[in-house]
KOLVOVO-754470 format. One record per residue (C-alpha): residue number from 0; x, y, z. Coordinates in steps of 0.1 Angstrom, whole numbers, plus 5000, padded with zeros to 4 digits. Layout:
! KOLVOVO-754470
k; east; north; up
NUM; X; Y; Z .
...
END
This chain:
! KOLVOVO-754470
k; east; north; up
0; 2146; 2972; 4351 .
1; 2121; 2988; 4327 .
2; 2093; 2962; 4312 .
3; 2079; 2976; 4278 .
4; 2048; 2958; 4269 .
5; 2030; 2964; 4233 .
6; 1993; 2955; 4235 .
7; 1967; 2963; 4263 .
8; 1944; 2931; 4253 .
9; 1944; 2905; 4276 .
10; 1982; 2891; 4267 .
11; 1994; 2925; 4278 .
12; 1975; 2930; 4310 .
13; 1981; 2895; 4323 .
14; 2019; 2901; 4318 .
15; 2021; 2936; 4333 .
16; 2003; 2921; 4365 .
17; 2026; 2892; 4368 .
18; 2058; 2915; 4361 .
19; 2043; 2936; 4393 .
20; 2036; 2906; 4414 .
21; 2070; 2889; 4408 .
22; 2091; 2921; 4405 .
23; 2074; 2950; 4424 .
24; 2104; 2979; 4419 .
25; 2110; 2972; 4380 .
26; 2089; 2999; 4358 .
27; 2065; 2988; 4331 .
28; 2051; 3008; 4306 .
29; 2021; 2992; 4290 .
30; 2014; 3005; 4255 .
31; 1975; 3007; 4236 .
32; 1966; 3019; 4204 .
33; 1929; 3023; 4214 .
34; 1917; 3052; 4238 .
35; 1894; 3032; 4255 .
36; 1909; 3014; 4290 .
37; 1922; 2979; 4281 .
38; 1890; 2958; 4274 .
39; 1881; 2919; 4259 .
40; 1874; 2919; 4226 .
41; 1854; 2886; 4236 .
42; 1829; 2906; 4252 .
43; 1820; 2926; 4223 .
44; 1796; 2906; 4210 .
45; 1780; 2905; 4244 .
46; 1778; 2941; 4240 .
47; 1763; 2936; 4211 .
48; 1736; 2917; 4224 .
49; 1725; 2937; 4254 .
50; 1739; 2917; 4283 .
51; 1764; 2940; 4291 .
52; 1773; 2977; 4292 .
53; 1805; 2991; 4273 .
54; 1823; 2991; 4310 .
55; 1816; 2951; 4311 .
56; 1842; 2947; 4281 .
57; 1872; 2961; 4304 .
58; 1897; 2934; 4313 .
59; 1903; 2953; 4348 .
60; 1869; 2973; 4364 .
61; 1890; 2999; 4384 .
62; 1897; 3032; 4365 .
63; 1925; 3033; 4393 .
64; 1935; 3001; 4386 .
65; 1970; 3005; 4365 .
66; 1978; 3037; 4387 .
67; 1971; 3015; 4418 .
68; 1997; 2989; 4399 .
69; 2024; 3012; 4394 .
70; 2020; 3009; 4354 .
71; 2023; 3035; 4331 .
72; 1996; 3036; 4303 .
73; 2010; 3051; 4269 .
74; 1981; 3053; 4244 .
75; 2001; 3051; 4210 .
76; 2008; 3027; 4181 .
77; 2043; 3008; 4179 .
78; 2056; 3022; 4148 .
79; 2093; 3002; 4144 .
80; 2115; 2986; 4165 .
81; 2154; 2987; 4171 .
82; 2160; 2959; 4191 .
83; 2204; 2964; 4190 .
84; 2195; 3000; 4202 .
85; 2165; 2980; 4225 .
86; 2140; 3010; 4214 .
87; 2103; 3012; 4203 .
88; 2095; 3041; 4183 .
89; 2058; 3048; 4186 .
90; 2038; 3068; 4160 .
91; 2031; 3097; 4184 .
92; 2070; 3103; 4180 .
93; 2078; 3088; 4212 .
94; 2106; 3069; 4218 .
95; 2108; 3039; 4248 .
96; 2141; 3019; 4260 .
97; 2135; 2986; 4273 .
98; 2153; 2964; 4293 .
99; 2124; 2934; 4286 .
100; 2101; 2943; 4259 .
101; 2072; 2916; 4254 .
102; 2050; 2922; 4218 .
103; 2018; 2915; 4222 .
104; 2002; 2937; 4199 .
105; 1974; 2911; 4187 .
106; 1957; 2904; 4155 .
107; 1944; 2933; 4128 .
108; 1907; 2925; 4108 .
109; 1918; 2915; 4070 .
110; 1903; 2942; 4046 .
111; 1899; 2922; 4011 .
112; 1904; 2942; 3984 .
113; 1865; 2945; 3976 .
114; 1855; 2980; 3953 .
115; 1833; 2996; 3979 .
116; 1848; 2983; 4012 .
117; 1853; 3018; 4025 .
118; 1817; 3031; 4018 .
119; 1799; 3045; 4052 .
120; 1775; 3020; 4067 .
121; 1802; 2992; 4057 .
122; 1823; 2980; 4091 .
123; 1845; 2951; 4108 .
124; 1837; 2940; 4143 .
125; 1868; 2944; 4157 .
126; 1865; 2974; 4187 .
127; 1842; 2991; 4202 .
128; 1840; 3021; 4182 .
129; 1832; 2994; 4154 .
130; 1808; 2982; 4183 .
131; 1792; 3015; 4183 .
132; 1784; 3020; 4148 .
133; 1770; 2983; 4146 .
134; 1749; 2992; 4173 .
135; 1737; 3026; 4158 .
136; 1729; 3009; 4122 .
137; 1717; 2974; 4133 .
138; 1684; 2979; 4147 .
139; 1655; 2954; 4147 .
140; 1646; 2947; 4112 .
141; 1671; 2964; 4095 .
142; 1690; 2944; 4064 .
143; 1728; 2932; 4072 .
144; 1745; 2914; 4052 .
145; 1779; 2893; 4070 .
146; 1810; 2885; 4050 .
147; 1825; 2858; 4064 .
148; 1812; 2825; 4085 .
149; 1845; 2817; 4100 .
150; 1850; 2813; 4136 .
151; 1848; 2847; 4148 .
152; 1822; 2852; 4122 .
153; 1797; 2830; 4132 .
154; 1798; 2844; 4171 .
155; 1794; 2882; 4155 .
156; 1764; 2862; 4139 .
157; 1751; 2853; 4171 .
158; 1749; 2888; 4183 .
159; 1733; 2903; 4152 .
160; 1707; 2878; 4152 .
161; 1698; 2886; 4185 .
162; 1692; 2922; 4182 .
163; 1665; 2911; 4155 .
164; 1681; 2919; 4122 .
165; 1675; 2905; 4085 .
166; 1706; 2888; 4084 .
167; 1727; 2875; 4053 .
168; 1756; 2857; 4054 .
169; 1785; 2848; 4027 .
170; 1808; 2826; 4030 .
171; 1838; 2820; 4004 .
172; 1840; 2786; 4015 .
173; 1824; 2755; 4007 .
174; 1807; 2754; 4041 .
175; 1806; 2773; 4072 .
176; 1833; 2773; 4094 .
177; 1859; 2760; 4066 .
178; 1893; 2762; 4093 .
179; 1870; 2746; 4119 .
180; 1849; 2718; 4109 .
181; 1851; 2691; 4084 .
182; 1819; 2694; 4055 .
183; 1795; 2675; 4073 .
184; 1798; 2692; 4105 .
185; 1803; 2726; 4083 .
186; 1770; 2718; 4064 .
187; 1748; 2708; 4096 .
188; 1756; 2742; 4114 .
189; 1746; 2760; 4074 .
190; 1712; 2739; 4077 .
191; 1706; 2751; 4116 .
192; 1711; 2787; 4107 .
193; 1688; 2786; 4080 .
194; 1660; 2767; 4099 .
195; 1666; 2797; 4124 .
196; 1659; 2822; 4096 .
197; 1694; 2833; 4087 .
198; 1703; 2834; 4046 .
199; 1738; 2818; 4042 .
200; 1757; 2816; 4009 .
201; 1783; 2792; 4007 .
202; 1810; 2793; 3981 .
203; 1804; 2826; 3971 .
204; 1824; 2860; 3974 .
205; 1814; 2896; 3973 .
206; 1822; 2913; 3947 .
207; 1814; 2944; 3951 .
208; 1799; 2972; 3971 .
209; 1776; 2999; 3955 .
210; 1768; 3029; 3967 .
211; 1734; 3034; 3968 .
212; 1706; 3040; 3996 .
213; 1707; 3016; 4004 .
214; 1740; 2995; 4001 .
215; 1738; 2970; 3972 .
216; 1760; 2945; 3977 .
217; 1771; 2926; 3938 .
218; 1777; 2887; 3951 .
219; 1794; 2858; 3925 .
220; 1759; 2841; 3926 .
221; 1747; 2868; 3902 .
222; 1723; 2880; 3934 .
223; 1726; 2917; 3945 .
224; 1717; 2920; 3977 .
225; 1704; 2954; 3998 .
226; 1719; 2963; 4026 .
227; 1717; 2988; 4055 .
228; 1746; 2974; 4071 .
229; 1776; 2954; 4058 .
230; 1802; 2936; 4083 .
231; 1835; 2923; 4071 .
232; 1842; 2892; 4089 .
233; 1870; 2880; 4065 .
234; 1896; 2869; 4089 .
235; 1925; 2881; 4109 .
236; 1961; 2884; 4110 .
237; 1991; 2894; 4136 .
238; 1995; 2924; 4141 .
239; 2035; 2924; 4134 .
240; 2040; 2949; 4105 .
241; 2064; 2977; 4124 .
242; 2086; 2947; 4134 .
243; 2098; 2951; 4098 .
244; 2136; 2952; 4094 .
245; 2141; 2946; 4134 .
246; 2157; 2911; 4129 .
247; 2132; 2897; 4147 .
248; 2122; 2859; 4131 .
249; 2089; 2859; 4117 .
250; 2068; 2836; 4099 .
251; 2030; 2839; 4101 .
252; 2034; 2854; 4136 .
253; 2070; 2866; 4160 .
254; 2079; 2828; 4163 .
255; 2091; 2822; 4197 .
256; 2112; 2793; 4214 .
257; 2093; 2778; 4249 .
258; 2097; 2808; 4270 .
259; 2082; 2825; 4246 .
260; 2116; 2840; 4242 .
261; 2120; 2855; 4205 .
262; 2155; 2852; 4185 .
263; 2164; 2878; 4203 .
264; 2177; 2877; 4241 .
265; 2153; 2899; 4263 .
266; 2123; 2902; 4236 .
267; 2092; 2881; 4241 .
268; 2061; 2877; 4223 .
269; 2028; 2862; 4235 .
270; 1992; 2861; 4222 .
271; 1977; 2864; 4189 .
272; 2011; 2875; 4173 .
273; 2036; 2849; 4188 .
274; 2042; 2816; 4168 .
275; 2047; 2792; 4194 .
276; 2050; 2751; 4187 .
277; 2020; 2730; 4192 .
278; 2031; 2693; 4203 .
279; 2001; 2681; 4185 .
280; 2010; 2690; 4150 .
281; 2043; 2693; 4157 .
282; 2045; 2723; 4143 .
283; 2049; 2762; 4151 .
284; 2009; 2775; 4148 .
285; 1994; 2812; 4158 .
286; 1967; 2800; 4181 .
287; 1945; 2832; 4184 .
288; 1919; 2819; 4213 .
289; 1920; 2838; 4248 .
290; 1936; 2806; 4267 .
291; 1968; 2803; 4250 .
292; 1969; 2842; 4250 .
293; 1967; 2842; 4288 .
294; 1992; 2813; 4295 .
295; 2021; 2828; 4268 .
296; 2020; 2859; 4286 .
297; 2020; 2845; 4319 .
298; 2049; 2827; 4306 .
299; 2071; 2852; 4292 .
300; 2063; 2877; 4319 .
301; 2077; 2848; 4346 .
302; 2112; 2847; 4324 .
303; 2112; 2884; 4320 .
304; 2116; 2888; 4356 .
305; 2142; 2861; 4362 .
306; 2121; 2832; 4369 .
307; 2122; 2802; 4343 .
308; 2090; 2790; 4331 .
309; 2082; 2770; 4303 .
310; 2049; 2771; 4278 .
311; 2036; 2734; 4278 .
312; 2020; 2738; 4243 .
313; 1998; 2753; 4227 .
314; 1960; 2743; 4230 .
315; 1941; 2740; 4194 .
316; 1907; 2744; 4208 .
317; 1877; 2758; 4197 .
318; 1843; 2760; 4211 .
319; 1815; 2777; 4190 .
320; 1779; 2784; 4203 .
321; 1760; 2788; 4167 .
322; 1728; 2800; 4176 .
323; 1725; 2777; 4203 .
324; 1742; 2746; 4181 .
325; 1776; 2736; 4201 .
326; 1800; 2729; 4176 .
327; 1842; 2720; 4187 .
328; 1871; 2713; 4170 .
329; 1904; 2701; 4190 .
330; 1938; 2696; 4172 .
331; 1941; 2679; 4142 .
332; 1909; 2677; 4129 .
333; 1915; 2672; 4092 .
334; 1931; 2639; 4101 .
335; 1973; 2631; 4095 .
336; 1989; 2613; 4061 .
337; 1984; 2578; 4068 .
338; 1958; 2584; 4101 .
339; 1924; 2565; 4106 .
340; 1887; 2582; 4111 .
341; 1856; 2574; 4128 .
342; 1826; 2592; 4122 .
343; 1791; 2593; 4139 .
344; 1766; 2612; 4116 .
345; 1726; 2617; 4129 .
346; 1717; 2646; 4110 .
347; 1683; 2646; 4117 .
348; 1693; 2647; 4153 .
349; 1717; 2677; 4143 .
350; 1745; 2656; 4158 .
351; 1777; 2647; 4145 .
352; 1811; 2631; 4156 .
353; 1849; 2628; 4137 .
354; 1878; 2611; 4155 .
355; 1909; 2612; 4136 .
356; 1936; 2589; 4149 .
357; 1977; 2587; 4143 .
358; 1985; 2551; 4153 .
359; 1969; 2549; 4182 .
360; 1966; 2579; 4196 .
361; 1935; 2602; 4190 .
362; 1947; 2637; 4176 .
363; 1919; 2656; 4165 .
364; 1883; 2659; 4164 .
365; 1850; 2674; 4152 .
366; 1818; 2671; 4169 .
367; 1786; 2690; 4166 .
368; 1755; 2687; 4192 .
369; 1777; 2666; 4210 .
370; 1791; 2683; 4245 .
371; 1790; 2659; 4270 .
372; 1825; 2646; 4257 .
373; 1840; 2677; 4251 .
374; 1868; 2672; 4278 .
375; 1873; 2642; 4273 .
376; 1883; 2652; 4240 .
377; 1905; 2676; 4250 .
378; 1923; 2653; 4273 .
379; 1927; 2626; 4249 .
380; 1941; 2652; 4222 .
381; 1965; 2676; 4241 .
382; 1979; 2646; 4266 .
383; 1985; 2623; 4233 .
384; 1973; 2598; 4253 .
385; 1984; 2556; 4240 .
386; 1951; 2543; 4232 .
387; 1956; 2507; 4226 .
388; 1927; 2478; 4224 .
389; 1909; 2512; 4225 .
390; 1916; 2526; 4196 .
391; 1892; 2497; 4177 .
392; 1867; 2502; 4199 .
393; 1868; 2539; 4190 .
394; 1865; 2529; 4156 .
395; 1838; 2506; 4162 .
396; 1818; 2531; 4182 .
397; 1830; 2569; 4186 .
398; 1808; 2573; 4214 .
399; 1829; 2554; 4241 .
400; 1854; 2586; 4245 .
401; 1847; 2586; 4280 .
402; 1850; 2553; 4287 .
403; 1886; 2552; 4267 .
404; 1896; 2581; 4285 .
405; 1888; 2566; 4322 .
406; 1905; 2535; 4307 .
407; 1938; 2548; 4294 .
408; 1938; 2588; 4306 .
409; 1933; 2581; 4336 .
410; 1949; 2548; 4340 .
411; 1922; 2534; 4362 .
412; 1929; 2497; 4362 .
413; 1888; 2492; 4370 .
414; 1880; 2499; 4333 .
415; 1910; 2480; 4320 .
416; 1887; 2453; 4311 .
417; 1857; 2475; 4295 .
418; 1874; 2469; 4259 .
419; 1872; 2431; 4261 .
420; 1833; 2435; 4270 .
421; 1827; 2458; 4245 .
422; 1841; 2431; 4212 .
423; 1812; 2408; 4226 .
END
């Protein structure tokens, strides 16, 4: 049996590994576009900030390690797919047959159609060699200017600010954070980044790039702002262009059924390119965080060897350390048609709580300077757990998670009584 696995990110490793452990005589052929060993993209920031060398972002320490596993290493780009004829074409002309294939070729930086984007000095943060020329440009005091306060652009912030740049960021949104955090949560981490000396622009876009020495970036505010160093931070999206014309289902990612199985029997997808369905939404979502990447592969690699698994769902969580501001969002944090809220807002204490209910059941929340109820919030969310009397206390007073949880999570009859108490 030959395993063909596209990606060498953490989806892809994790698979090739539990292929060998569960089927030690099949081959697998694990395919990279990047010529550097298979490495986190999470640690590049880390990189970025001096904490760790360039051999801290590899996923596996070993040089020997793949060898040692008995998988093949192919440094190449998928460039189509022929799934009838079950062959990947690569764009060094290569050609692989598969018994199993699993795509887990990950997400691709979005490159807005900006006049100047492609000037020197202007880069994503995507890989190391991005990583590299940050590191060579953004010295202490020199001028960068970020486009893009999203998720992953907020922890690239982190690292720039702490190598002791002039940092600018600008955000197209009304608020930082837009896909994360509700306005008052988005504005409270803008107002911490500014008090900790970082420019932020919200609801405005760049317009354009010039050319000169230094870079002038043209923004919608009618400010041109110098630059030594610009960063594109304007989002992501699956890589899943070659899988043009191959049959394959796609929406926004490879949609896949609960064994992360695609339309197609024998071809899997996982990670940051497989749409998977989220029990929470009750929908099909691309949930690009490192959990969900490690359990879809772990997953598909388990039925690609014979041995049925199931993904239990997909987790919508994010954690964001902004500057050292803790900010989380877990499932459906806009709130549902016809849902309740309950909001806790101390903005001089640079704290700030959203519960957004279905029925009785929590489904999403926001919270910022808040982390001592940050599994409890998860556990309430993802287990859709029956609130009941609870649910008005919640209302009442957002700050009982725990006790709700220990109450109706956990089904300790000792706390049963707790929401009687608290009406009083």
């Amino acid at each position: 049996m030959h395993h063909v696995i596209l990606g060498a990110g953490p989806a892809g490793v994790i698979a090739a590994e539990t292929i060998r452990k569960h089927a030690p005589a099949d081959a697998i052929t694990l395919v990279g576009d990047e010529k550097e060993a298979p490495y986190s993209r999470m640690a590049i920031p880390y990189l970025l900030m001096g904490n760790i060398p360039e051999r801290g972002t590899w996923l596996r320490k070993g040089l020997n390690h793949y060898a040692n596993q008995h998988i093949q290493l192919v440094q190449a780009r998928a460039k189509s797919l022929d799934a009838n004829k079950r062959l990947v074409m690569l764009d060094n002309g290569q050609q692989l047959s598969f018994d199993r294939l699993l795509i887990a070729t990950g997400s691709t930086p979005v490159r807005p159609p900006i006049p100047g984007v492609d000037c020197a000095g202007v880069h994503h943060c995507w890989t190391l060699d991005d990583a590299r020329k940050i590191m060579e440009l953004a010295k202490p005091g020199a001028r960068v200017l970020q486009l893009g306060a999203g998720f992953i652009g907020c922890i690239i912030m982190e690292s720039l600010a702490a190598r002791g740049v002039e940092l600018t960021v600008v955000e197209m949104g009304d608020r930082m954070v837009p896909r994360m955090m509700g306005p008052v949560a988005g504005g409270m981490i803008r107002d911490w980044c500014e008090a900790k000396g970082v420019k932020v622009y919200t609801g405005t876009r760049l317009e354009a790039i010039e050319t000169y020495a230094p870079l002038r970036a043209r923004l919608s505010n009618g400010l041109h702002q110098a630059a030594d160093l610009i960063i594109i931070a304007a989002g992501v999206k699956p890589s899943i262009g070659f899988l043009e014309n191959s049959g394959l289902s796609c929406l926004q990612g490879v949609l896949t059924d609960a064994h992360m199985q695609t339309n197609m029997e024998g071809i899997y997808a996982a990670g940051d390119c497989a749409e998977a369905f989220d029990k929470v939404s009750g929908k099909t979502i691309v949930s690009a965080i490192q959990p969900n990447a490690a359990e879809q592969a772990r997953v598909a690699a388990l039925n690609m060897v014979g041995q049925p698994a199931e993904l239990k769902g997909v987790t919508q969580i994010n954690v964001l350390d902004t500057l050292g501001l803790i900010s989380t969002s877990f499932g459906n944090w806009e709130g549902v048609p016809g849902g309740q809220q309950a909001q806790l807002n101390d903005p001089n204490g640079k704290q700030h709580l959203s519960l957004q209910f279905d029925g009785d059941k929590l489904v999403g929340t926001n919270s910022v300077g808040m982390t001592e109820n940050v599994g409890v919030m998860r556990g309430l969310v993802e287990g859709q757990v029956k609130l009941g009397e609870w649910k008005d206390v919640l209302m009442r007073d957002p700050t009982q998670l725990t006790m709700a949880y220990l109450a109706c999570g956990q089904g300790q009859n000792a706390w049963s009584g707790a929401a009687d108490t608290r009406r009083r």
